[in-house]
C-alpha positions, 0 to 999 in steps of 0.5 A, spaced: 042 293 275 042 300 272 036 305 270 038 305 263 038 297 262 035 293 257 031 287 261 027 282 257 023 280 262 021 273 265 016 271 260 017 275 254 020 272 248 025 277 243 028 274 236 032 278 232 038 282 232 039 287 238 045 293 238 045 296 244 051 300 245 052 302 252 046 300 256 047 293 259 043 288 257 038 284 262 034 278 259 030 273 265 026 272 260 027 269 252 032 271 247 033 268 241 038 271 235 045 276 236 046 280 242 051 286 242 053 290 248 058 293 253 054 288 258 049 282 259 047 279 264 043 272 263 038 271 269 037 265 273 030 265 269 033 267 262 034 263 256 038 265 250 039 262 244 044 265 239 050 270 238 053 274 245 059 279 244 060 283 250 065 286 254 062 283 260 058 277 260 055 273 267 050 267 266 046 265 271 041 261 266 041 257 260 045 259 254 046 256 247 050 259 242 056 263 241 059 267 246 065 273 244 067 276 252 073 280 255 070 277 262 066 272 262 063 270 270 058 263 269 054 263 276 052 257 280 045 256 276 047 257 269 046 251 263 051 252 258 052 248 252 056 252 246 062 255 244 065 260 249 070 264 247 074 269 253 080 272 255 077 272 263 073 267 266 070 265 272 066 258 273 062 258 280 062 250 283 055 248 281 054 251 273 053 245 268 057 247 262 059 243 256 062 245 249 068 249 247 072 253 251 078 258 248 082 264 248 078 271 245 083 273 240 
């Protein structure tokens, strides 16, 4: 990942709103709330509860919540439970994901 990167790192916990621009976004760690960026990328090890809306969005950990995506790609690690909304998507063998899945608008 980019120098410029937000990382929440593995065993810290973030609650709240986070506007990020351009800088892509790395949680290993927790997040809990809304989540506004160009890119996210949710670790084997990173748990978010809440709101995603990105260009570019891979899960790789656990997800709950709502998610608003141009492409979404969901590694073979990632446990998702939520409402999915993307106009790309790649679901590797191995992921568990239940919830709804639909078109970006």
């Amino acid at each position: 990942m980019m120098s410029n990167a937000t990382t929440i790192i593995e065993g810290m916990i973030m609650e709240g709103k986070l506007d990020a621009g351009e800088a892509p976004v790395l949680i290993a760690g927790h997040f809990t709330g809304e989540l506004n960026a160009n890119e996210v990328i949710v670790d084997p090890s990173g748990v978010f509860n809440g709101e995603i809306n990105a260009q570019r969005v891979e899960l790789s950990g656990n997800f709950n919540g709502k998610l608003i995506t141009e492409a979404l790609a969901v590694g073979a690690t990632a446990v998702i439970d939520g409402d999915l909304k993307s106009n790309s998507l790649t679901i590797e063998l191995g992921a568990e994901v239940s919830g709804t899945i639909g078109r970006k608008s």
